[in-house]
Structures are given as structure tokens and as C-alpha cells.
C-alpha positions as CSV (number, residue, x, y, z in Angstrom):
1,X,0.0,0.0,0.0
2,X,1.4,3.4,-0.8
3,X,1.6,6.1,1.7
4,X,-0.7,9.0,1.8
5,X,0.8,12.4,1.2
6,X,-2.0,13.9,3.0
7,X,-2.8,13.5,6.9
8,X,-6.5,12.9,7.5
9,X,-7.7,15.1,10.5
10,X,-10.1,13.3,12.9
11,X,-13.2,15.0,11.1
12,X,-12.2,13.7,8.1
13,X,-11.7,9.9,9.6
14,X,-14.9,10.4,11.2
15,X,-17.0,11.7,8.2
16,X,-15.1,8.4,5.8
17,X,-16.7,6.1,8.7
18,X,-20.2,7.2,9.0
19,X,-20.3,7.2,4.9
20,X,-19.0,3.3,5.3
21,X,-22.0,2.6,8.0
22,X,-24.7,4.9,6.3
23,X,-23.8,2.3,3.1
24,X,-23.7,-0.6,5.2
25,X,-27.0,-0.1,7.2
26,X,-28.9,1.9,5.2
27,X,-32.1,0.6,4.6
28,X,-31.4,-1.7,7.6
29,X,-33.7,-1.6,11.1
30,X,-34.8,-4.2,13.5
31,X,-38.0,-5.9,13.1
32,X,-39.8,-8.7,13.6
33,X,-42.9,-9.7,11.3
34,X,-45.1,-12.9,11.3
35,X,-48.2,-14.1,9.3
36,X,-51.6,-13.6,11.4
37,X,-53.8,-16.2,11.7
38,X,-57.3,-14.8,11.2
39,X,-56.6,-11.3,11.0
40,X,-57.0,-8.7,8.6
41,X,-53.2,-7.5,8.8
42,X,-49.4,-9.2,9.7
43,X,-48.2,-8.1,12.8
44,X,-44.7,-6.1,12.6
45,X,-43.1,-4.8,15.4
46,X,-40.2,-2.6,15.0
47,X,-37.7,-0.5,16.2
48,X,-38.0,3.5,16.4
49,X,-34.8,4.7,16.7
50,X,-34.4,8.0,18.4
51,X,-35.7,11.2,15.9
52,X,-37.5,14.3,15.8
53,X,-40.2,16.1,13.7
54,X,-40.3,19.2,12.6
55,X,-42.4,22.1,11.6
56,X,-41.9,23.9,8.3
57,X,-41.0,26.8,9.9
58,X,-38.0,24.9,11.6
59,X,-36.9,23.1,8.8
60,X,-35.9,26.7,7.0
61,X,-34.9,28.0,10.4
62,X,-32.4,25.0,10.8
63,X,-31.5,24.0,6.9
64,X,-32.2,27.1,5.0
65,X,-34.5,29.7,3.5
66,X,-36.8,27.8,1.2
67,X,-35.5,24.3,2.2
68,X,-37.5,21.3,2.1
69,X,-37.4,17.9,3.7
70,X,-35.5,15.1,1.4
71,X,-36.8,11.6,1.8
72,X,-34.4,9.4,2.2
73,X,-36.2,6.0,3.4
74,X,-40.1,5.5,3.5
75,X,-41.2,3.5,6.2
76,X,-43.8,1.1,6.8
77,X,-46.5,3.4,7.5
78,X,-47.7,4.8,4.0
79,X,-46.8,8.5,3.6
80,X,-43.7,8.8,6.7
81,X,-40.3,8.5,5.8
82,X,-36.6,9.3,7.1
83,X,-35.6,12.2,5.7
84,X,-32.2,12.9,4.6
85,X,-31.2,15.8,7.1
86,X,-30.3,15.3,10.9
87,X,-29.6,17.2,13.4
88,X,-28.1,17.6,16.8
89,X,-29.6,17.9,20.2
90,X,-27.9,19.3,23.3
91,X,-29.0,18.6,26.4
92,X,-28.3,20.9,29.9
93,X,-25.3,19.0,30.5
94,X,-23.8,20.5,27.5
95,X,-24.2,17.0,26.1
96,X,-24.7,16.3,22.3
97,X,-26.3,13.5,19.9
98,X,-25.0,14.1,16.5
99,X,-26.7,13.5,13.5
100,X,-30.5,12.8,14.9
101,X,-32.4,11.8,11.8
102,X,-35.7,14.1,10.7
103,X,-38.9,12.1,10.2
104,X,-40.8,13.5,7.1
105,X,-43.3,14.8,6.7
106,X,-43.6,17.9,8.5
107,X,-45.9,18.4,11.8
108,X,-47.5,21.2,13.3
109,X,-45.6,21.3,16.3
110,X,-41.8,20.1,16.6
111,X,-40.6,17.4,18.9
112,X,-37.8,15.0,19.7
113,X,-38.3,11.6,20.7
114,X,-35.5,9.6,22.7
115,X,-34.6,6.3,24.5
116,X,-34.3,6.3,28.4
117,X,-30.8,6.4,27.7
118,X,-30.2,8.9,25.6
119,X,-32.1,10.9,28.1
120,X,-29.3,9.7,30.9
121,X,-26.8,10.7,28.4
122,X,-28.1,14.5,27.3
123,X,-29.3,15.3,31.6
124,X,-32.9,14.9,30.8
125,X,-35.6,13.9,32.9
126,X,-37.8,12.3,30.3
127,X,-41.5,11.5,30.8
128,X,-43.2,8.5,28.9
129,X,-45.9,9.9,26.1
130,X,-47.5,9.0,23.3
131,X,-46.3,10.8,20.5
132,X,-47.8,14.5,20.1
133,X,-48.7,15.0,24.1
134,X,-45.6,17.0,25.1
135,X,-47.5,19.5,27.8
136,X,-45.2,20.1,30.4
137,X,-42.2,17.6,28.5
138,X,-38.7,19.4,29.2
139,X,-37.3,20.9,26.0
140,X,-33.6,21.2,24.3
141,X,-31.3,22.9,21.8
142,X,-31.9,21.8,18.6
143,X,-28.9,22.3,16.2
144,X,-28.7,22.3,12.2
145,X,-26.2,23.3,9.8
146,X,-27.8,26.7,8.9
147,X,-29.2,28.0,12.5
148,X,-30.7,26.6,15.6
149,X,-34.0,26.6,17.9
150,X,-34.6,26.5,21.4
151,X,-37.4,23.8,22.5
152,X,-39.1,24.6,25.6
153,X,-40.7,21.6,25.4
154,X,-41.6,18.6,23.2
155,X,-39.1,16.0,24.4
156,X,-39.9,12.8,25.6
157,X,-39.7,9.3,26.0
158,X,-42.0,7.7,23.2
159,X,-44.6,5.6,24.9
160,X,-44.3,1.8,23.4
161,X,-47.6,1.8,21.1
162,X,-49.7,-0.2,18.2
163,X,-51.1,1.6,15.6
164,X,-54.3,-0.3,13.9
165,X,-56.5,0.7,11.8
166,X,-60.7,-0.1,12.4
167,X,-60.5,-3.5,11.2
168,X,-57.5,-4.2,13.1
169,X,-59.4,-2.6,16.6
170,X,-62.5,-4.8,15.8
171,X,-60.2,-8.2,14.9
172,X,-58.4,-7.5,18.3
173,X,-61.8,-5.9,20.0
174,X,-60.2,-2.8,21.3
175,X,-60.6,1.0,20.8
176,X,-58.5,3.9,20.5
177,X,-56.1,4.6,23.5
178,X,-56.9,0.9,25.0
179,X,-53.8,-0.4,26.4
180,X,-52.3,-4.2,25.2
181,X,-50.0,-6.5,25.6
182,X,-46.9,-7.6,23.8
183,X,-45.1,-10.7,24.2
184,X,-42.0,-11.3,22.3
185,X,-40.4,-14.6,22.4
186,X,-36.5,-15.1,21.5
187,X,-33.6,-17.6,22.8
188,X,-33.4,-17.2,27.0
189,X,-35.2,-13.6,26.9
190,X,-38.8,-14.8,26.4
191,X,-40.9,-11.0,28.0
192,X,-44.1,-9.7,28.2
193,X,-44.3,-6.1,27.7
194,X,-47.4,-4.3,29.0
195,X,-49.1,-1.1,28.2
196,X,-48.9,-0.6,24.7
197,X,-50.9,2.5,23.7
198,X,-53.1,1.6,20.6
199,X,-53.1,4.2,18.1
200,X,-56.2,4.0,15.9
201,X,-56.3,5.4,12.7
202,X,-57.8,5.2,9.4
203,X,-58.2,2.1,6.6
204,X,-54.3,3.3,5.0
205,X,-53.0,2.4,8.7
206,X,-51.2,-0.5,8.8
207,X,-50.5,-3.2,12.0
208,X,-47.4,-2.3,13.4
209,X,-45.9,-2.3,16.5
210,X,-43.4,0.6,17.8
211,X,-40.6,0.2,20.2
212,X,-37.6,2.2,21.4
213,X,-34.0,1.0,20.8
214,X,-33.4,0.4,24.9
215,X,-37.0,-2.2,24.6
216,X,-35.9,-3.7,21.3
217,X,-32.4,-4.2,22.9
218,X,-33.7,-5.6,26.0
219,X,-36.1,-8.3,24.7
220,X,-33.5,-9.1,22.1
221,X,-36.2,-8.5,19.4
222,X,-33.8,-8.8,16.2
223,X,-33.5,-12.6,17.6
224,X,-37.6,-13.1,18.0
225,X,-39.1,-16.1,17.0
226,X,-42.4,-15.3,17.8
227,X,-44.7,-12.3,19.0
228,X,-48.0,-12.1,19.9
229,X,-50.4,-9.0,20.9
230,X,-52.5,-9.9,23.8
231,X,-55.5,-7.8,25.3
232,X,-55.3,-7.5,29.1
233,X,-58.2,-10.0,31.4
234,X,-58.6,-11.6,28.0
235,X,-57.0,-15.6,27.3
236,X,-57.5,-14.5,23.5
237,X,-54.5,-14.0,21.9
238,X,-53.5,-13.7,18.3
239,X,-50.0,-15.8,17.6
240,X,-47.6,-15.8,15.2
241,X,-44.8,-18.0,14.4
């Protein structure tokens, strides 16, 4: 191998690796998905990585006059996708995560959802919420490559939740808000998780599962060989292996 005549600097090193990974992963998240016996829809339950949302107002203030978000990945959900552009947070302890990917499209109100860690990481005293209910939620510095906004809330913990659409709801014979269960199986870390929030919304809405990165860690979810959604005082289950 010939030398180089040119020293990299660490930015440089650092920008060649996360090109490798971005290749490498991209495209890439952890899930689990199973045929339903009787039901309208599979099951999937995945992983939500750590994100924010923006409004359109922030997306200028933070990317540029006039800029727009880029889709990058479209996820399961018809219409949402991973947008190109990240940002960083900073917590009160002065404490950053770098490049926190934008979920498309725009909202109404902006907000950042992280793991429990994270929130260890960044000083934050997170509450658990289902996405959109940030009253009262601690807030953050939000930083892009053209400017930057102080939150003074919308930061939390997303709450572990199922979004279904009606059939879905009357398959599984539960409403809007109704809380479930979730029980993963995979090698020695068999769990049940309680208190998923069901999300109902319309007939586009497909069944899928969301879980932070600490949950999907914990219950070894990539490894799953089965999962089943269970509603509470009720031996009716629907399996899936």
C-alpha cells in the first residue's frame, strides 16, 4: 500500500466512517414480522430509533430559507419516511447527539423523541408519552447546519404503542387509546411487555408495533421467533410464528 501524502484530520476519519456505516446499514432496522392467523393485517413490530419532527417553519430556520425535507427512506406506515437531514440535540449538561435523523413529513408542532438512555446521556428527565402529548415535556437545543432553535418543550420518551387501523381494533376488540399486551419470544429472553398504547387510525394504517431501541435491545427483538399482541383479562391472543 502506498503512503498517503495527505494526513486525514479526525473529522475527516470520522466523516469516511459514518459514509462506510450509512452504506452498510442503510435501509437496515430491526423488526420482527409474522403471518396472522385470522386477521386482517401481519403483525410487525419494530424499532424507532431516536428522531424528531419538525415544523416547516424549523426546517428553514435550521436547513435554509426555502428548504424542504428530502426523503431518504419511507417506512412502513404509508406517507412517513426518514428524511435525509439530521440534526443535533444538546442537552443541559452541555451534552450532544449528532446526526438525529428528521422524520418527514412535516408536523405542526416540533418534537424529539429519545430512548431512556439517551435521556441519561443528554441530563434529561424524560416522561413517557405517546407521540404528540408533550405539555409540560422538558425541552432542548436543537442544532442544524444553517441556525438553531430553542425547544421549551416537546421532548420525551416515546410511549411503546400499536397503531391499527378499524378493522384491526374490531379483529383485536379494542378502541383507540386501549392499552395491550406484547409478548416477544426469542432464545433465553422470552418477555411480556405491557401497556402498549393503541393508536387507531384510518383504513391506510397498517399493524405495526413501535418500540424504542433500549425495549428492542432488552427483549433481544432482532433474535424473535415469535410475538403475539395480547388484550389484558382476556385468554384471547392472536400468535404468530
Amino acid at each position: 500500500m502506498s503512503a498517503v501524502g495527505n494526513t486525514l484530520s479526525r473529522s475527516d476519519v470520522e466523516r469516511v466512517v459514518r459514509s462506510v456505516l450509512n452504506r452498510q446499514f442503510q435501509g437496515v432496522a430491526p423488526q420482527q414480522q409474522a403471518p396472522v392467523t385470522g386477521k386482517p393485517n401481519p403483525l410487525k413490530v419494530n424499532i424507532s430509533a431516536r428522531h424528531c419532527h419538525l415544523t416547516e417553519e424549523h426546517v428553514e430556520i435550521l436547513f435554509g430559507k426555502g428548504r424542504t425535507l428530502t426523503p431518504m427512506k419511507w417506512l412502513y406506515q404509508e406517507g412517513y419516511y426518514a428524511a435525509e437531514e439530521t440534526v443535533a440535540i444538546v442537552g443541559p449538561r452541555r451534552r450532544m447527539l449528532p446526526e438525529v435523523r428528521v422524520l418527514g413529513p412535516c408536523r405542526g408542532a416540533s418534537q424529539v423523541e429519545l430512548a431512556f438512555t439517551d435521556a441519561i446521556s443528554l441530563g434529561l428527565d424524560l416522561p413517557v408519552r405517546i407521540s404528540g402529548d408533550t405539555a409540560g415535556t422538558p425541552g432542548c437545543l436543537i442544532v442544524g447546519p444553517a441556525g438553531s432553535i430553542e425547544l421549551n418543550e416537546g421532548v420525551i420518551r416515546a410511549m411503546r404503542h400499536v397503531h391499527m387501523s378499524p378493522a384491526d381494533m374490531a379483529a383485536y376488540g379494542v378502541q383507540d387509546k386501549d392499552l395491550m399486551h406484547l409478548r416477544v419470544e426469542s432464545p433465553s429472553c422470552t418477555t411480556v411487555l405491557e401497556n402498549v398504547s393503541v393508536r387507531g387510525g384510518d383504513n391506510k394504517i397498517k399493524l405495526e408495533v413501535h418500540l424504542d431501541t433500549d425495549e428492542g435491545n432488552a427483549i433481544n427483538l432482532t433474535k424473535a421467533t415469535n410475538v403475539e399482541l395480547i388484550k389484558p383479562n382476556s385468554s384471547a391472543c392472536a400468535c404468530h410464528s
